[in-house]
FINURO-757879 format. One record per residue (C-alpha): residue in three letters; residue number from 1; x, y, z. Coordinates in steps of 0.5 Angstrom, whole numbers. Example, Ala and Ser with C-alpha at 12.3 -4.5 7.8 and 13.67 -1.06 7.14 Angstrom:
2
+------+-----+-------+-------+-------+
| code | pos |  east | north |    up |
+------+-----+-------+-------+-------+
|  ala |   1 |    25 |    -9 |    16 |
|  ser |   2 |    27 |    -2 |    14 |
+------+-----+-------+-------+-------+
//
This chain:
247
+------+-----+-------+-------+-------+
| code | pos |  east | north |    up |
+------+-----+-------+-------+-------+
|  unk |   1 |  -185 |   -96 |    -1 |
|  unk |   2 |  -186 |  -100 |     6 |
|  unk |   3 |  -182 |   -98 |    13 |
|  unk |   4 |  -180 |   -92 |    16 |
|  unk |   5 |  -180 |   -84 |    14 |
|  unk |   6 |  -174 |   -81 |    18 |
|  unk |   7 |  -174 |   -73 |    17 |
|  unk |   8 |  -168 |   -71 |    20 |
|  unk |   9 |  -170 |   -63 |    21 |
|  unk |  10 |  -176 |   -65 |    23 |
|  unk |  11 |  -179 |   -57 |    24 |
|  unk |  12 |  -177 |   -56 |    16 |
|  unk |  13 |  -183 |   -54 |    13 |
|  unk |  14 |  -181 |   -58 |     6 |
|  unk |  15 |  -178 |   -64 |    10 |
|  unk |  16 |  -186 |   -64 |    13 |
|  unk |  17 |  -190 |   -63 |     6 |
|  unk |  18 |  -186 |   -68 |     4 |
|  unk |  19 |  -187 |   -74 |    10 |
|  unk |  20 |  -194 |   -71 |     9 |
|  unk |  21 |  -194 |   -73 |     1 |
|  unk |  22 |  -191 |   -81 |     4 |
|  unk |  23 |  -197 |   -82 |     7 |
|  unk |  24 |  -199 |   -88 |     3 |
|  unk |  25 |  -199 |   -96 |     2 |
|  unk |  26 |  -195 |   -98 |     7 |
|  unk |  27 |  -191 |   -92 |     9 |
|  unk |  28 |  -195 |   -91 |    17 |
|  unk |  29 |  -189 |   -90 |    21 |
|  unk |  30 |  -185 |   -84 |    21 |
|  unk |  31 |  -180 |   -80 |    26 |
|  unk |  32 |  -179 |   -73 |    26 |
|  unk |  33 |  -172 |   -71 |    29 |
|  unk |  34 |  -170 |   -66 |    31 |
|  unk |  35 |  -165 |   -60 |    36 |
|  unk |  36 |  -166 |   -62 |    43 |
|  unk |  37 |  -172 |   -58 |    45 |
|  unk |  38 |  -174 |   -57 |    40 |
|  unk |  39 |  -183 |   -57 |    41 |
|  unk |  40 |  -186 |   -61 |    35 |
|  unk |  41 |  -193 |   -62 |    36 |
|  unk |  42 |  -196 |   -57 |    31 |
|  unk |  43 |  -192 |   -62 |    26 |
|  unk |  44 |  -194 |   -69 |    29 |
|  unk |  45 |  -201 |   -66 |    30 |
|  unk |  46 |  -200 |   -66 |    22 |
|  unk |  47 |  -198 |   -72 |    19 |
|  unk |  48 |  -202 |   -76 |    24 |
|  unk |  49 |  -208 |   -71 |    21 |
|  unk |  50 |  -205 |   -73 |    14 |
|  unk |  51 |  -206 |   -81 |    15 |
|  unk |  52 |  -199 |   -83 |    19 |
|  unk |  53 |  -202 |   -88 |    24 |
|  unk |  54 |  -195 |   -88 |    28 |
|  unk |  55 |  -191 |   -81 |    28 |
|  unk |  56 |  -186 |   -81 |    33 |
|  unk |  57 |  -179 |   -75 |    34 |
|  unk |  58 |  -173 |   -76 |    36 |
|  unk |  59 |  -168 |   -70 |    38 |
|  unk |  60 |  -163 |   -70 |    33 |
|  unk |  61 |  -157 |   -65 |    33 |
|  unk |  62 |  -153 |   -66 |    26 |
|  unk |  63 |  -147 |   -61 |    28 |
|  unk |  64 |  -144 |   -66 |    33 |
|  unk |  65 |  -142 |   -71 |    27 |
|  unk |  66 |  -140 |   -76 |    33 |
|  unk |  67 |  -147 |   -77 |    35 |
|  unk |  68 |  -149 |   -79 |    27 |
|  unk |  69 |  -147 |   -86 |    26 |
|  unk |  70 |  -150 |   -88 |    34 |
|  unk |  71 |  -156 |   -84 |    32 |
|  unk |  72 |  -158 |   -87 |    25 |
|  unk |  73 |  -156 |   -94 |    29 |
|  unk |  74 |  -161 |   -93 |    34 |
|  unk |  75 |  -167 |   -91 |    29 |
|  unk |  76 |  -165 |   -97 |    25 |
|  unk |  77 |  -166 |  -101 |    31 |
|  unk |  78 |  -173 |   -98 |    34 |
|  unk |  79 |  -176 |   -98 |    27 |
|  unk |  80 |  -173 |  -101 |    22 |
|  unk |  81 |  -172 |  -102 |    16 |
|  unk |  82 |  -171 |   -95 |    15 |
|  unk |  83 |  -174 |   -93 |     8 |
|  unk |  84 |  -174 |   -87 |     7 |
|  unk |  85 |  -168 |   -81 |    10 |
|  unk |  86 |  -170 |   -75 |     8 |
|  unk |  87 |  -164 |   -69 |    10 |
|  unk |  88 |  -168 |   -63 |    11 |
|  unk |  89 |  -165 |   -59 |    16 |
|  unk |  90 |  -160 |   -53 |    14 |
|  unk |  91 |  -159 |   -46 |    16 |
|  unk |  92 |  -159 |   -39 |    11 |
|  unk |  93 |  -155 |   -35 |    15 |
|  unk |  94 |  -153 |   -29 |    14 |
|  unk |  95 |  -148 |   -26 |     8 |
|  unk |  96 |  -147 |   -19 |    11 |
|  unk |  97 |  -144 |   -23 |    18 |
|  unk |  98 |  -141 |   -29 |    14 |
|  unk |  99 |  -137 |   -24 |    10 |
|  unk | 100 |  -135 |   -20 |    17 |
|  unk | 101 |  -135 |   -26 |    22 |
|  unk | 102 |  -131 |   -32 |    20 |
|  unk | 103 |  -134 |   -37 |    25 |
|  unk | 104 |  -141 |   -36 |    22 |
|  unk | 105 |  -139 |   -37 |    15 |
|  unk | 106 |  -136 |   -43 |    18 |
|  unk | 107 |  -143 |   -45 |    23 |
|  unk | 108 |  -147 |   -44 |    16 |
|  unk | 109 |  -142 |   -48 |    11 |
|  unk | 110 |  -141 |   -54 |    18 |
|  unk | 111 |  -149 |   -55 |    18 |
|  unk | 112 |  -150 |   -54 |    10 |
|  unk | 113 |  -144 |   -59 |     7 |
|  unk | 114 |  -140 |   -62 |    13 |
|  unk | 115 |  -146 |   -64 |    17 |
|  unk | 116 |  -150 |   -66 |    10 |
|  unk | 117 |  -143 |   -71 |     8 |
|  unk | 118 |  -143 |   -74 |    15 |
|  unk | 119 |  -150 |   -75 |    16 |
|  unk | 120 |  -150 |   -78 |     8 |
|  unk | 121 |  -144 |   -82 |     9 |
|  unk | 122 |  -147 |   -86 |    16 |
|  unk | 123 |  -154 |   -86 |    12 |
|  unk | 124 |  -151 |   -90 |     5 |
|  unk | 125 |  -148 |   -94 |     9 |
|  unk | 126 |  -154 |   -97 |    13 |
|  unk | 127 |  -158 |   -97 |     7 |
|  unk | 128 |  -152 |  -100 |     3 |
|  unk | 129 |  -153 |  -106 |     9 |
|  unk | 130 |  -161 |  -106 |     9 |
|  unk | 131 |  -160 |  -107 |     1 |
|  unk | 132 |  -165 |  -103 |     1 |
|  unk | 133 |  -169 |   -95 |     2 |
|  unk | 134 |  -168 |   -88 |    -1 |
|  unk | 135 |  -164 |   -82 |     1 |
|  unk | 136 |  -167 |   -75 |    -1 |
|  unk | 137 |  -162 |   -69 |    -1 |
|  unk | 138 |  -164 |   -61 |    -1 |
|  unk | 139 |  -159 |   -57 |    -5 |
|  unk | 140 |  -161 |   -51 |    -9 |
|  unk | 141 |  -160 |   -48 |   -16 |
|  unk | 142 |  -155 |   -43 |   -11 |
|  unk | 143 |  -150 |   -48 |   -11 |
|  unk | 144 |  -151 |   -49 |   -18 |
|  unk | 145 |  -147 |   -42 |   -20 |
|  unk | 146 |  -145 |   -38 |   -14 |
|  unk | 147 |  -146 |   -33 |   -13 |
|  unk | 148 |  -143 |   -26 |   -10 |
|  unk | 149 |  -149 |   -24 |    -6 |
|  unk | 150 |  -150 |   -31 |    -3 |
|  unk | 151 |  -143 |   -34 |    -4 |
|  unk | 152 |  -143 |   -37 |     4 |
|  unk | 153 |  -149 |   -41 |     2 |
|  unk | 154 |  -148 |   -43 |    -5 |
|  unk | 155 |  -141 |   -45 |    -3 |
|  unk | 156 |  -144 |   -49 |     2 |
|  unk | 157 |  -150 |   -52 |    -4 |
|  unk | 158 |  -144 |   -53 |   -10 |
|  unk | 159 |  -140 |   -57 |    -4 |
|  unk | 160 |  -146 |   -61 |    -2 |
|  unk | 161 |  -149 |   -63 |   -10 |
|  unk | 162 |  -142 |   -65 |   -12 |
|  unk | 163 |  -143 |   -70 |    -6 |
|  unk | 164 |  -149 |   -72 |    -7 |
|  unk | 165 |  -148 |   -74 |   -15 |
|  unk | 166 |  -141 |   -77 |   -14 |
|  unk | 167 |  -145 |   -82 |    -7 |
|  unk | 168 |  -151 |   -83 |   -13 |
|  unk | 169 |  -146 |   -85 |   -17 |
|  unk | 170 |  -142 |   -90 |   -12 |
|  unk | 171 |  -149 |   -93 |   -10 |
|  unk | 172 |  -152 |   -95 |   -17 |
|  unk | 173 |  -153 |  -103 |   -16 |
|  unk | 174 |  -153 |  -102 |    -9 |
|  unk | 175 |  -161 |  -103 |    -8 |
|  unk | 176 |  -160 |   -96 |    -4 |
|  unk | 177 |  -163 |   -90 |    -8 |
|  unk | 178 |  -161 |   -83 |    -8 |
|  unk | 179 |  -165 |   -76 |   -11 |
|  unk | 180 |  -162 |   -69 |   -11 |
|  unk | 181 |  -167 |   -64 |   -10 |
|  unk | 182 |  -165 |   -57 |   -14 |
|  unk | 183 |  -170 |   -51 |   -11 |
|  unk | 184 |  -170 |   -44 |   -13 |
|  unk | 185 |  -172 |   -39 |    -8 |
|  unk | 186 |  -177 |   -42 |    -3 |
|  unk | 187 |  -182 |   -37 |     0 |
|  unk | 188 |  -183 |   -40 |     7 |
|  unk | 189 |  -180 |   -40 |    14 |
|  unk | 190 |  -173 |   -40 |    12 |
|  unk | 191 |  -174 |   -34 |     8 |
|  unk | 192 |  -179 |   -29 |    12 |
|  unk | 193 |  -176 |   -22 |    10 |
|  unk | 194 |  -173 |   -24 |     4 |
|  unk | 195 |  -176 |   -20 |    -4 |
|  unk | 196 |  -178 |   -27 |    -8 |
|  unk | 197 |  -174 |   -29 |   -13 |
|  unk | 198 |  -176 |   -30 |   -20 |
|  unk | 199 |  -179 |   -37 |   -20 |
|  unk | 200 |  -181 |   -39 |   -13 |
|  unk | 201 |  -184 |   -45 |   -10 |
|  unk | 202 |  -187 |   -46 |    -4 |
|  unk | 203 |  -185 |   -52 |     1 |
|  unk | 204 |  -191 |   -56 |    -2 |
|  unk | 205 |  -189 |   -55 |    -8 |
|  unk | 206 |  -183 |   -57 |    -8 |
|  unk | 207 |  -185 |   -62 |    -4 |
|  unk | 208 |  -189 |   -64 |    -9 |
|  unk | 209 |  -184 |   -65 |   -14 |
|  unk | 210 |  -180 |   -69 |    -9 |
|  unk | 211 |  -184 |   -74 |    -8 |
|  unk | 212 |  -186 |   -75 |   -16 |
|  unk | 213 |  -179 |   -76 |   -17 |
|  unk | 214 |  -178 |   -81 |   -12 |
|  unk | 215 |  -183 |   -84 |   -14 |
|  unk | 216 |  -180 |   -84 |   -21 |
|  unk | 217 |  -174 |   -86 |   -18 |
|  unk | 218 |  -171 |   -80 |   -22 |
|  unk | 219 |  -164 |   -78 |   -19 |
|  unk | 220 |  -165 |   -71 |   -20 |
|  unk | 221 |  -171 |   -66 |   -20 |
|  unk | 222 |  -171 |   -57 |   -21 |
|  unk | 223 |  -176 |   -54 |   -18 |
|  unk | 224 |  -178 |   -51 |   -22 |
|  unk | 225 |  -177 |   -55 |   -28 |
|  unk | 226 |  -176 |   -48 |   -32 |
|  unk | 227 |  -170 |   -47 |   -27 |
|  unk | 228 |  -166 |   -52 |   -30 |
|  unk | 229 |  -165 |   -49 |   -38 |
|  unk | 230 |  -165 |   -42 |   -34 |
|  unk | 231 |  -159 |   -44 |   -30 |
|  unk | 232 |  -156 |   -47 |   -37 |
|  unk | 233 |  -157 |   -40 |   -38 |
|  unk | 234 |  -153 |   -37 |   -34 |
|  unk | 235 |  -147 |   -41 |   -33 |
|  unk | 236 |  -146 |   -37 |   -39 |
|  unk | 237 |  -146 |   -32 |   -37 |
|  unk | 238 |  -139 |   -27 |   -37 |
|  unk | 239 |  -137 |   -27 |   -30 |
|  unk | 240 |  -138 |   -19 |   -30 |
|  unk | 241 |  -145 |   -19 |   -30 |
|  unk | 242 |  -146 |   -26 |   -27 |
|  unk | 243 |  -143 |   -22 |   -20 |
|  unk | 244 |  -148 |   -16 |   -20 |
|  unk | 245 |  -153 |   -22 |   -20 |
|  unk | 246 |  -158 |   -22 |   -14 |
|  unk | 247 |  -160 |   -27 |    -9 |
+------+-----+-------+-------+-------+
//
């Protein structure tokens, strides 16, 4: 790989494993982006510590849609050709509110699929005219079947993973590479609080996985692996028990 990492969601602990486990060859030049105001020191610090001779930020808002295409245009400018674009920024919410609070359940499902989609469909099209660069989507085994105790955020996952296979699909034969990332539970930031769920991962492991992958030029990876026969499984399973299912 050669060209510029873009993490979009800067402060994400798996979006920086992954920027860390891209520095190699000619990969030495990365952007973190994120909210404005956001302080990135602590993951600058980290990448450069990892071998990134050039780490610049940027402030990135991805709920204002208008701002994407002019964003993405200004990052290929500065520091093109943009190889890699990694979308790791999103929100768990919280299920309990969604369910009482229509315009939460709305912020969550807008950051998590109508921005990813936005930011997504702006990114292929700049990649589509570089004739080249690869596109990491997160979504999550959450969306593979939704479940009643996460339904918001599942929802929001199974509407993000159908987009981004049916973008993988339209990219094929482009030069533009597409992998769809499926965790399970991460322990980490994000889910500080939470009881782990069978088969976790952490933000370096799943980034480990990632990058294998892209590597690999996979167009999907479970992470886990075991997650992806587990959730065979489970579409299987009556809808009488799958709805007592926990996170």
């Amino acid at each position: 790989m050669s060209g510029t990492v873009l993490v979009l969601g800067g402060r994400s602990e798996i979006g920086l494993a992954v920027a860390k486990r891209l520095v190699s060859g000619d990969t030495r030049r990365f952007v973190l982006a994120a909210r404005p105001g956001t302080d990135l020191i602590v993951q600058v610090g980290e990448l450069r510590a990892a071998g990134a001779e050039t780490v610049d930020t940027a402030e990135f808002d991805a709920d204002d849609l208008a701002a994407h295409g002019p964003f993405l245009e200004k990052m290929a400018a500065a520091y093109g050709p943009l190889e890699t674009i990694v979308l790791a920024f999103g929100i768990l919410g919280d299920q309990a509110r969604a369910e009482r609070d229509s315009a939460h359940a709305a912020a969550i499902v807008h950051t998590d699929y109508v921005a990813q989609v936005g930011v997504l469909t702006h990114a292929a099209n700049l990649l589509r005219a570089q004739g080249h660069g690869n596109l990491v989507v997160f979504s999550s085994v959450a969306g593979v079947r939704v479940r009643r105790a996460n339904y918001v955020y599942g929802s929001a996952k199974a509407g993000l993973d159908g987009f981004a296979c049916g973008l993988a699909d339209a990219l094929h034969g482009s030069g533009v590479h597409l992998l769809l990332v499926r965790p399970g539970f991460v322990i980490g930031r994000m889910t500080e609080g939470m009881s782990p769920a069978p088969f976790s991962s952490t933000p370096d492991q799943v980034a480990e996985a990632t990058v294998a992958a892209l590597r690999r030029r996979r167009g999907v990876v479970w992470v886990p692996a075991v997650l992806r026969p587990v959730f065979f499984g489970m579409r299987l399973l009556p809808r009488a028990i799958w709805r007592r299912m926990p996170r």
